[in-house]
C-alpha positions, 0 to 999 in steps of 0.5 A: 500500500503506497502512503501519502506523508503530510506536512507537519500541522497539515493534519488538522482538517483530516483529523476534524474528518475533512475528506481532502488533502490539497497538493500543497499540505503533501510532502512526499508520496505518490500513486496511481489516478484513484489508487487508494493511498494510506494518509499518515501525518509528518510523524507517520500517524494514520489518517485516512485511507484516500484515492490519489489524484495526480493531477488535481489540486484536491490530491487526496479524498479521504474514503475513511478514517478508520485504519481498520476499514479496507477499501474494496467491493464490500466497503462501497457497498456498506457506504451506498447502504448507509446512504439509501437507509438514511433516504428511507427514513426521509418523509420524501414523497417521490421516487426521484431522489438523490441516492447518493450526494458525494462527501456527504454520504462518506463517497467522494466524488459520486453522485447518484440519482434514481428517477423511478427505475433508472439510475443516473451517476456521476463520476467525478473524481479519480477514485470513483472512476477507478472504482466504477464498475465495482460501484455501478454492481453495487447500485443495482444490488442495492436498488434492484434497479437494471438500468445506470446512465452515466452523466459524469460530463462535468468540467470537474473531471477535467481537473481530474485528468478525466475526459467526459464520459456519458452512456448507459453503463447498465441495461443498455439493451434494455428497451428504454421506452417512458419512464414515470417519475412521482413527485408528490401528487405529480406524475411526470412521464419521460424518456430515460435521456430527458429525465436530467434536463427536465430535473435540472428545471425543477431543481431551478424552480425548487431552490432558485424560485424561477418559473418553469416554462409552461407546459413543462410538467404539472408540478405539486401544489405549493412548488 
C-alpha cells in the first residue's frame, strides 16, 4: 500500500474528518489516478485511507478514517447502504431522489440519482472512476434497479485528468421506452435521456424560485 506523508500541522482538517488533502499540505508520496493511498501525518500517524489524484489540486479524498476499514467491493457497498437507509427514513414523497450526494454520504466524488427505475451517476473524481464498475454492481444490488446512465460530463473531471464520459453503463439493451417519475401528487412521464434536463428545471424552480416554462410538467401544489 503506497502512503501519502503530510506536512507537519497539515493534519488538522483530516483529523476534524475533512475528506481532502490539497497538493500543497503533501510532502512526499505518490500513486496511481484513484489508487487508494494510506494518509499518515509528518510523524507517520494514520489518517485516512484516500484515492490519489495526480493531477488535481484536491490530491487526496479521504474514503475513511478508520485504519481498520479496507477499501474494496464490500466497503462501497456498506457506504451506498448507509446512504439509501438514511433516504428511507426521509418523509420524501417521490421516487426521484438523490441516492447518493458525494462527501456527504462518506463517497467522494459520486453522485447518484434514481428517477423511478433508472439510475443516473456521476463520476467525478479519480477514485470513483477507478472504482466504477465495482460501484455501478453495487447500485443495482442495492436498488434492484437494471438500468445506470452515466452523466459524469462535468468540467470537474477535467481537473481530474478525466475526459467526459456519458452512456448507459447498465441495461443498455434494455428497451428504454417512458419512464414515470412521482413527485408528490405529480406524475411526470419521460424518456430515460430527458429525465436530467427536465430535473435540472425543477431543481431551478425548487431552490432558485424561477418559473418553469409552461407546459413543462404539472408540478405539486405549493412548488
Amino acid at each position: 500500500m503506497k502512503s501519502i506523508r503530510l506536512r507537519e500541522g497539515k493534519e488538522r482538517s483530516l483529523l476534524r474528518r475533512h475528506p481532502w488533502v490539497f497538493q500543497g499540505s503533501v510532502a512526499k508520496g505518490s500513486a496511481d489516478a484513484g489508487e487508494t493511498v494510506r494518509v499518515e501525518a509528518d510523524d507517520g500517524r494514520f489518517l485516512a485511507w484516500g484515492s490519489f489524484s495526480p493531477t488535481s489540486m484536491i490530491r487526496v479524498r479521504a474514503w475513511s478514517f478508520d485504519e481498520a476499514e479496507r477499501i474494496d467491493a464490500a466497503f462501497f457497498e456498506r457506504r451506498i447502504a448507509t446512504a439509501m437507509a438514511l433516504r428511507r427514513r426521509l418523509p420524501i414523497a417521490s421516487d426521484g431522489l438523490r441516492l447518493v450526494h458525494g462527501e456527504a454520504d462518506g463517497l467522494p466524488g459520486l453522485i447518484v440519482d434514481r428517477y423511478a427505475d433508472v439510475l443516473s451517476a456521476q463520476f467525478l473524481s479519480a477514485g470513483t472512476e477507478r472504482w466504477k464498475a465495482t460501484i455501478a454492481d453495487a447500485l443495482l444490488a442495492a436498488t434492484g434497479c437494471t438500468r445506470l446512465y452515466e452523466r459524469s460530463d462535468s468540467g470537474v473531471r477535467g481537473l481530474e485528468g478525466l475526459a467526459p464520459a456519458k452512456g448507459w453503463l447498465r441495461g443498455a439493451d434494455e428497451d428504454a421506452g417512458a419512464t414515470e417519475v412521482r413527485l408528490g401528487p405529480s406524475v411526470l412521464r419521460t424518456s430515460s435521456a430527458g429525465i436530467a434536463a427536465v430535473v435540472s428545471l425543477v431543481v431551478f424552480r425548487v431552490f432558485l424560485k424561477v418559473p418553469l416554462p409552461p407546459g413543462i410538467l404539472p408540478l405539486p401544489k405549493g412548488w
